[in-house]
TORDORO-384135 format. One record per residue (C-alpha): residue number from 1; residue in one letter; x, y, z. Coordinates in nm, 3 decimals. Layout:
// residues N
@nr=NUM rest=A u=X v=Y w=Z
...
***
This chain:
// residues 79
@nr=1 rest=X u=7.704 v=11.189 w=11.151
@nr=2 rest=X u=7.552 v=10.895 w=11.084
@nr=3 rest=X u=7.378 v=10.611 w=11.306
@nr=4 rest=X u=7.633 v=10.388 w=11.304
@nr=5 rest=X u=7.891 v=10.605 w=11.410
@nr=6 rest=X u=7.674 v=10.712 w=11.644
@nr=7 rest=X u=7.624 v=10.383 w=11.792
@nr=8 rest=X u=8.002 v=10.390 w=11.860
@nr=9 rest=X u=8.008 v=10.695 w=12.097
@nr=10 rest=X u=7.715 v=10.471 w=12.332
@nr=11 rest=X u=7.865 v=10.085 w=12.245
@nr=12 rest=X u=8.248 v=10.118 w=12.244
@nr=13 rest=X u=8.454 v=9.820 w=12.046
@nr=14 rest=X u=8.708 v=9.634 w=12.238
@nr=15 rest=X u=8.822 v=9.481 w=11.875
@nr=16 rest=X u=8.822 v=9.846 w=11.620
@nr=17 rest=X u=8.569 v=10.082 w=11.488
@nr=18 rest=X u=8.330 v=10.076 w=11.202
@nr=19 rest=X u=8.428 v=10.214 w=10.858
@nr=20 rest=X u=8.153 v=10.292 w=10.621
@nr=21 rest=X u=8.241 v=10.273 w=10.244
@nr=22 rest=X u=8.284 v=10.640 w=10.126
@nr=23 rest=X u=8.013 v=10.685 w=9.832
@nr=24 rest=X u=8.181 v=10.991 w=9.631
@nr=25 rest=X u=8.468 v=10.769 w=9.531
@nr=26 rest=X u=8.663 v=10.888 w=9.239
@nr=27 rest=X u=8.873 v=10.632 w=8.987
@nr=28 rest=X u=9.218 v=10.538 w=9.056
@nr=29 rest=X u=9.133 v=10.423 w=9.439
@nr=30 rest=X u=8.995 v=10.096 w=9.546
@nr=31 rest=X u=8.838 v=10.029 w=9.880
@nr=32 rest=X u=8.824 v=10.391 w=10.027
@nr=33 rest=X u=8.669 v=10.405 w=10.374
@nr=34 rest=X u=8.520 v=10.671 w=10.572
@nr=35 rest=X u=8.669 v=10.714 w=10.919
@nr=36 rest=X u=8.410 v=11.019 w=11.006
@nr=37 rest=X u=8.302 v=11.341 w=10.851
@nr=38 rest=X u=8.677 v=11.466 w=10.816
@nr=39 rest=X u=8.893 v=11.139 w=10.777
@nr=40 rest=X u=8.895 v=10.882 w=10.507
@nr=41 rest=X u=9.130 v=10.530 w=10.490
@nr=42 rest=X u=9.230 v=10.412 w=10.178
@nr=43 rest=X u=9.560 v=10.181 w=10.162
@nr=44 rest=X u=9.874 v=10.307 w=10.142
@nr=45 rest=X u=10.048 v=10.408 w=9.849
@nr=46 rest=X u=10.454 v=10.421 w=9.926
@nr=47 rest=X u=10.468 v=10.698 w=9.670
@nr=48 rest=X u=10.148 v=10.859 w=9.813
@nr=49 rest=X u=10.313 v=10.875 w=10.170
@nr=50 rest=X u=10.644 v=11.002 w=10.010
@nr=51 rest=X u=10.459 v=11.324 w=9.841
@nr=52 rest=X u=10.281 v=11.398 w=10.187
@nr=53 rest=X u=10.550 v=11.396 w=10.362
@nr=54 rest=X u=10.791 v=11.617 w=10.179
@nr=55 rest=X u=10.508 v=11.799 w=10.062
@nr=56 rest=X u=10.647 v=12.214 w=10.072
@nr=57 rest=X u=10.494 v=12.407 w=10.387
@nr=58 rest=X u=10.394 v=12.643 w=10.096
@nr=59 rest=X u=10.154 v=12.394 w=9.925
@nr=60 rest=X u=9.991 v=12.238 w=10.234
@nr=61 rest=X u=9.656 v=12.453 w=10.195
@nr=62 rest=X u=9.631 v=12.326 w=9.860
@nr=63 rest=X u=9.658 v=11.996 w=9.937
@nr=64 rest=X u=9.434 v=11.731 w=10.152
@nr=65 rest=X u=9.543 v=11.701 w=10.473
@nr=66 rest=X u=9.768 v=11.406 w=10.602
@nr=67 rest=X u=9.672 v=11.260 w=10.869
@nr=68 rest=X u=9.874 v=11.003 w=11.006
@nr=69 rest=X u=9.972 v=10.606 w=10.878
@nr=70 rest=X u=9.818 v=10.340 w=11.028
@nr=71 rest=X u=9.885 v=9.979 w=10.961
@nr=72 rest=X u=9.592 v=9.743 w=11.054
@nr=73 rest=X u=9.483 v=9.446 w=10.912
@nr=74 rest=X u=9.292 v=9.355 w=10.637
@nr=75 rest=X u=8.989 v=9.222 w=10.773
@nr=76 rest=X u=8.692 v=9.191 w=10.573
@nr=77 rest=X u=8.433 v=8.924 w=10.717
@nr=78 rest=X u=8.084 v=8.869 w=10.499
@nr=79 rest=X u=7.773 v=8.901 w=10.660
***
């Protein structure tokens, strides 16, 4: 884990949580995020979401696993 997700267990936000940029990015995504060690964010593709979720039980341990959708702002401030 790293420190700065670290620092969130001790210092909890009132306003959202930290996402570091996820380094082992492949082409054909823009602006993937890394949630934790498990989870990545990346914005929502409606045909994406559509494949998940009528994926076949049958494939599911092929495939990534779907988490959930979230929808949360775009908010990217420069330091």
């Amino acid at each position: 884990m790293s420190p700065a997700f670290r620092a969130m267990d001790v210092e909890p936000r009132a306003k959202g949580v930290l996402l570091e940029p996820f380094i082992h990015q492949v082409g054909g995504h823009s602006c993937v995020l890394r949630f934790n060690e498990t989870t990545l964010c990346k914005p929502l593709v409606p045909r994406e979401h559509q494949f998940y979720e009528t994926l076949p039980a049958e494939m599911r341990r092929f495939t990534p696993q779907y988490k959930a959708q979230h929808l949360t702002p775009s908010v990217f401030k420069p330091w």
